[in-house]
C-alpha positions as CSV (number, residue, x, y, z in Angstrom):
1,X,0.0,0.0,0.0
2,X,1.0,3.5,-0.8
3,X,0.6,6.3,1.1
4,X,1.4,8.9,-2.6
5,X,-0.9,9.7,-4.9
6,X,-1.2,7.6,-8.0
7,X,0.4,10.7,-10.3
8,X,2.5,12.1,-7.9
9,X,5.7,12.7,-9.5
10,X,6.7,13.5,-13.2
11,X,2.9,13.6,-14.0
12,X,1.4,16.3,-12.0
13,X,4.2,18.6,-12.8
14,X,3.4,18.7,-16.6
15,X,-0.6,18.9,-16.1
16,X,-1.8,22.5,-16.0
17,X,-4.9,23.3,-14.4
18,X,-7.0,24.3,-17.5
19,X,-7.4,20.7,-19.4
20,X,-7.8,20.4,-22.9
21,X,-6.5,23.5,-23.8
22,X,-6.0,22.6,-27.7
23,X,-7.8,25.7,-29.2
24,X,-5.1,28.3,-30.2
25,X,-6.8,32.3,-29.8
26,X,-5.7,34.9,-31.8
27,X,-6.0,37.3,-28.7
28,X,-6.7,41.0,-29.8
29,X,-7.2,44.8,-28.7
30,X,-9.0,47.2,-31.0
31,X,-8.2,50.8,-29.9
32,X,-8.6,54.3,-32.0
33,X,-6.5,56.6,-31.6
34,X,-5.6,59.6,-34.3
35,X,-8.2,59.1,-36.7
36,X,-7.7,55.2,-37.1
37,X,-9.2,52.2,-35.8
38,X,-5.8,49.6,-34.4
39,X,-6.7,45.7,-33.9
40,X,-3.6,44.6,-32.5
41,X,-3.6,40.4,-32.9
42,X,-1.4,37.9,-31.0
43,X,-0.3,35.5,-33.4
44,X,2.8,34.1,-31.4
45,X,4.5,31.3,-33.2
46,X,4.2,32.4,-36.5
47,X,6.2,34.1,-39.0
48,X,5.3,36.8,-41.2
49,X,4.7,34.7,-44.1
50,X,2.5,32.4,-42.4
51,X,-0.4,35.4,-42.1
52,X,-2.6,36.5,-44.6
53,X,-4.8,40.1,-44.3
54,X,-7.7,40.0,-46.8
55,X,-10.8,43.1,-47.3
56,X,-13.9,42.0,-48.6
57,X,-17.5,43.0,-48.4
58,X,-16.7,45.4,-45.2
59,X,-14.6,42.7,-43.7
60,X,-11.4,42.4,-42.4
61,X,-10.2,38.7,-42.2
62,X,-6.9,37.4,-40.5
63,X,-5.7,34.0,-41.5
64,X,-2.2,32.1,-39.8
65,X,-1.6,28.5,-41.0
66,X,1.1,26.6,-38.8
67,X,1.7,23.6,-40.3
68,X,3.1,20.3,-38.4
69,X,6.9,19.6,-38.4
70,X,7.6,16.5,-39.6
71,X,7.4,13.7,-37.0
72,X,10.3,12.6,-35.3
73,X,10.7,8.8,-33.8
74,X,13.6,9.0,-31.8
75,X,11.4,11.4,-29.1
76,X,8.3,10.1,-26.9
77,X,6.7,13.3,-25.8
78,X,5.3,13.7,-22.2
79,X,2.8,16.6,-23.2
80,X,2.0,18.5,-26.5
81,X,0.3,21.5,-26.8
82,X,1.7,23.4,-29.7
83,X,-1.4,23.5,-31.9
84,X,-1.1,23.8,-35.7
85,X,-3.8,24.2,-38.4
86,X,-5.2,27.5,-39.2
87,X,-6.9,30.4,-37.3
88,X,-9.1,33.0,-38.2
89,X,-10.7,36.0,-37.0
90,X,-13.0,38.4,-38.9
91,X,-14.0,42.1,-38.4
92,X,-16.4,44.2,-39.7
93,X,-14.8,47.4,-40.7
94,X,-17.5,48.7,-43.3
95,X,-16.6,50.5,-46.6
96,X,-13.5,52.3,-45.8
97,X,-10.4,52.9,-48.5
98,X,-7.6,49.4,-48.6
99,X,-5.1,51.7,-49.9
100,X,-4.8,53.3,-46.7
101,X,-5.1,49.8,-44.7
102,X,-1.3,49.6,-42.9
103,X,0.1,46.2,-41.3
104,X,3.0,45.9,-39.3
105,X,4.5,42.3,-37.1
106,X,7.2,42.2,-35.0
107,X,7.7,40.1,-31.9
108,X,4.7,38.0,-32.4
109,X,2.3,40.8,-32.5
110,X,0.4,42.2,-35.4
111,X,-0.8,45.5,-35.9
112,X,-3.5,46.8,-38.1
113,X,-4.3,50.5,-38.7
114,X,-7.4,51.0,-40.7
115,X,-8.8,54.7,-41.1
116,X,-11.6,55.8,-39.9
117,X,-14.2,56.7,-42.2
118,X,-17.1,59.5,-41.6
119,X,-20.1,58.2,-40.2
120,X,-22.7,58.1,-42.6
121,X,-26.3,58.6,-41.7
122,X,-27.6,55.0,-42.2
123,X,-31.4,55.8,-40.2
124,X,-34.2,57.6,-42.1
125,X,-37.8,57.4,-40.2
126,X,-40.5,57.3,-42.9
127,X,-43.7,60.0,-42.3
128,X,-46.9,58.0,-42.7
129,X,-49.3,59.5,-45.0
């Protein structure tokens, strides 16, 4: 009989407390700030070429594909949680101009500066006759 818990030692130190954490979230901040709207995106992980920025139909869409690395059989893993595949996230951002649409990444983080666009008046009550 054993007085230890069944996963007392090597186990326990590699479980985290969230489980199943397989989902990878493109974490973001939208701020404005001198006439422009900024969605900054964390896309740790990834390099520059693995993104792709896209404006259609009023909506901005972020794309990062990670692929797997190539499986090696000399290694039995304990825990793996890098997560590959590809992530999305879309924003509206209505009719504004792309030319003026600015990306920057650096240190994992992506920035976005989209201008802001004059608020059109988009509500018209009707007089009943």
């Amino acid at each position: 009989m054993s007085l230890l818990p069944g996963r007392f030692y090597l186990d326990d130190f590699f479980d985290d407390i969230e489980t199943d954490n397989k989902l990878m979230n493109m974490n973001c901040d939208i701020y404005e700030k001198e006439g422009k709207y900024n969605v900054v995106i964390d896309v740790p992980g990834f390099n520059k070429e693995d993104i792709k920025i896209d404006v259609e139909d009023g909506y901005l869409t972020v794309e990062a594909t990670r692929n797997k690395e190539t499986e090696e059989t000399d290694k039995r893993y304990i825990k793996r949680e890098r997560v590959y595949g590809s992530f999305k996230r879309q924003f509206y951002i209505g009719d504004v101009n792309h030319e003026e649409i600015k990306a920057e990444f650096k240190n994992g983080t992506l920035k976005i500066t989209v201008p802001k666009t004059e608020e059109k008046e988009s509500k018209k009550s009707i007089e009943i006759e």
